[in-house]
C-alpha positions as CSV (number, residue, x, y, z in Angstrom):
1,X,121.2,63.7,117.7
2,X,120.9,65.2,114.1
3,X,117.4,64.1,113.7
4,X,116.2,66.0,117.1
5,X,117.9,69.2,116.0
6,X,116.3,69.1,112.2
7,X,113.0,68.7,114.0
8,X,113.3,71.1,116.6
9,X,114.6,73.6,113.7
10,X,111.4,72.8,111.4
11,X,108.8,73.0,114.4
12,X,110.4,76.6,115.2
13,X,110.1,77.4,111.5
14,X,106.8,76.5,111.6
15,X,105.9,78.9,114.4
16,X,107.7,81.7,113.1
17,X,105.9,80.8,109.6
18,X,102.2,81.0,111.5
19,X,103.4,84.3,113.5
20,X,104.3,86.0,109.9
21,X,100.9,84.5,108.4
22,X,99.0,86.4,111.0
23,X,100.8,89.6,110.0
24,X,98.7,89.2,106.5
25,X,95.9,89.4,108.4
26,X,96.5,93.2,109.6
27,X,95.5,95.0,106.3
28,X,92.5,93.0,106.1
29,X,91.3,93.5,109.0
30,X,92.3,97.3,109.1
31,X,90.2,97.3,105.7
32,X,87.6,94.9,106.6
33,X,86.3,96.8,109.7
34,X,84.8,100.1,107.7
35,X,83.4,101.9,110.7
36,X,86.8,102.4,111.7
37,X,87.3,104.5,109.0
38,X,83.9,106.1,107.4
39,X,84.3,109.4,108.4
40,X,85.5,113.0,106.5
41,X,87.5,114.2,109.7
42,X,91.0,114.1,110.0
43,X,91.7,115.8,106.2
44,X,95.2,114.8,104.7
45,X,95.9,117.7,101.8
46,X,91.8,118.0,101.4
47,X,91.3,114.5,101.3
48,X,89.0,113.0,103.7
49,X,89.9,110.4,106.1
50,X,88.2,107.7,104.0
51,X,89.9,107.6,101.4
52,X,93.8,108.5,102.8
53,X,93.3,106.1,105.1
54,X,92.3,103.0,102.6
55,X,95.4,104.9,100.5
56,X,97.6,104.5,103.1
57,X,97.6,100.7,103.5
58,X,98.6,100.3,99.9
59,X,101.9,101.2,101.0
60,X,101.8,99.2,104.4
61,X,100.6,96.0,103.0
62,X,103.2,95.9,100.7
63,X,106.2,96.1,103.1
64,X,104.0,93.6,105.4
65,X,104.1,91.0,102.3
66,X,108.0,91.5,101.4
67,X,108.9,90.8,105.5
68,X,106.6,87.9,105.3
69,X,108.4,86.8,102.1
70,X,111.9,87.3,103.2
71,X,111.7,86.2,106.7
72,X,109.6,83.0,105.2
73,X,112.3,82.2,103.0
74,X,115.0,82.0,105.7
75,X,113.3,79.8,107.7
């Protein structure tokens, strides 16, 4: 009865673990795809879109790794 619990708690942890691996994906993808952002329009403070935007993920990607981290050490 142990044995089927263990296992069923690994295979769960294993989905949860592929589910946080594809939220790594999201600022590489958001980065990877350039036409989405190669344009001067909307301004932030007189910086163009371009380069706010790329800015803006430094922030983002960062709290995406530390969930991924903290969540994948609980499981």
């Amino acid at each position: 009865m142990t044995n089927t619990v263990a296992t069923k708690k690994i295979t769960s942890g294993r989905y949860i673990m592929k589910f946080l691996n594809l939220l790594l994906l999201l600022p590489f993808l958001g980065l990877l795809w350039t036409p989405l952002y190669d344009r001067y329009t909307p301004a932030l403070f007189g910086f163009p879109f371009f380069y706010w935007y790329q800015l803006a993920w430094v922030p983002v990607t960062s709290v995406i790794i530390w969930i991924v981290w903290k969540k994948g050490r609980d499981v």
